[in-house]
C-alpha positions as CSV (number, residue, x, y, z in Angstrom):
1,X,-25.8,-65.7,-46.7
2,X,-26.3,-62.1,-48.2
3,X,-29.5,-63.7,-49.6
4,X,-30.9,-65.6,-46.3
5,X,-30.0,-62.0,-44.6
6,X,-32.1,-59.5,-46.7
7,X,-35.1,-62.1,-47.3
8,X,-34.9,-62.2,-43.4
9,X,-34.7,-66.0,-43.0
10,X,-31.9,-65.8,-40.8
11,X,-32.9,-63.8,-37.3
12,X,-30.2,-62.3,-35.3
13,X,-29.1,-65.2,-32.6
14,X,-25.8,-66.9,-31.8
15,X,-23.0,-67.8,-35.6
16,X,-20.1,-69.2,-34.6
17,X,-17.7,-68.9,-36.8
18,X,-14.8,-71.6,-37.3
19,X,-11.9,-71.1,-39.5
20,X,-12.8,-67.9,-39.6
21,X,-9.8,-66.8,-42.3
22,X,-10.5,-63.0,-43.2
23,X,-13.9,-62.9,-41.1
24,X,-15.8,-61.2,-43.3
25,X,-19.1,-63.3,-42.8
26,X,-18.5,-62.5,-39.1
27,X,-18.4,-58.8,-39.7
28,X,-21.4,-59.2,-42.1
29,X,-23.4,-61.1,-39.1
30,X,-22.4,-58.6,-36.5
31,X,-24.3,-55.8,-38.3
32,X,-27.8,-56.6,-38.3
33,X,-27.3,-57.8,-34.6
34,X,-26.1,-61.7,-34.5
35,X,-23.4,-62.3,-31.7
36,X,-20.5,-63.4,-33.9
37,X,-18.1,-65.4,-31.7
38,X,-14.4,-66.9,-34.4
39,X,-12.3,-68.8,-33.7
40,X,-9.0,-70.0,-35.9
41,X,-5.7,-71.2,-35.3
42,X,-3.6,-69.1,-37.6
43,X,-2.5,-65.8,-35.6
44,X,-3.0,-64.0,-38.7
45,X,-6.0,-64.6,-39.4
46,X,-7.3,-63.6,-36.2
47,X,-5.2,-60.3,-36.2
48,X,-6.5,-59.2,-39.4
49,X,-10.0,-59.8,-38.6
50,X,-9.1,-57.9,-35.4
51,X,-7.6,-54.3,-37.7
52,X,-11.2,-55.0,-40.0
53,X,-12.9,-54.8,-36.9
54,X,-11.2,-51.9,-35.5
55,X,-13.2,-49.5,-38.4
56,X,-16.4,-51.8,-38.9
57,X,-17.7,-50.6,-35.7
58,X,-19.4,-54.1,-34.8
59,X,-18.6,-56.7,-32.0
60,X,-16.9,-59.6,-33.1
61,X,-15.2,-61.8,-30.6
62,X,-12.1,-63.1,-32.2
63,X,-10.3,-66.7,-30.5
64,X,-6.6,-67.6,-32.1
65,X,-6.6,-71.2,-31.0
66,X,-2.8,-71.5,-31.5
C-alpha cells in the first residue's frame, strides 16, 4: 500500500476497510485524503482504532458490527 501511495497509483476516493483490527491502513488512507469508512465486529478493535484516531488528526469512520 505504502508503495501504490507514494508512486501515486492509488488516488484519493472511497477504502473500505473490513476487519479492520488496529486500523492502521485506515489511518494511513485518511491522510493523503481517501474517505476511510471500518467496520469490525470485535469492540476492541473498533475502540482502539477510535484512541489512535483521537491524536492522528484524520477522519476515519469506525462501525463495531457486534
Amino acid at each position: 500500500m505504502h508503495a501504490w501511495l507514494q508512486q501515486g497509483e492509488l488516488k484519493p476516493g472511497c477504502i473500505l476497510i473490513p476487519s479492520c483490527a488496529r486500523g492502521h491502513e485506515a489511518i494511513e488512507l485518511a491522510r493523503p485524503g481517501f474517505a476511510v469508512p471500518t467496520i469490525d465486529i470485535a469492540p476492541s478493535s473498533s475502540s482502539h482504532l477510535e484512541r489512535e484516531l483521537a491524536t492522528a488528526y484524520v477522519n476515519v469512520e469506525v462501525i463495531c458490527g457486534e
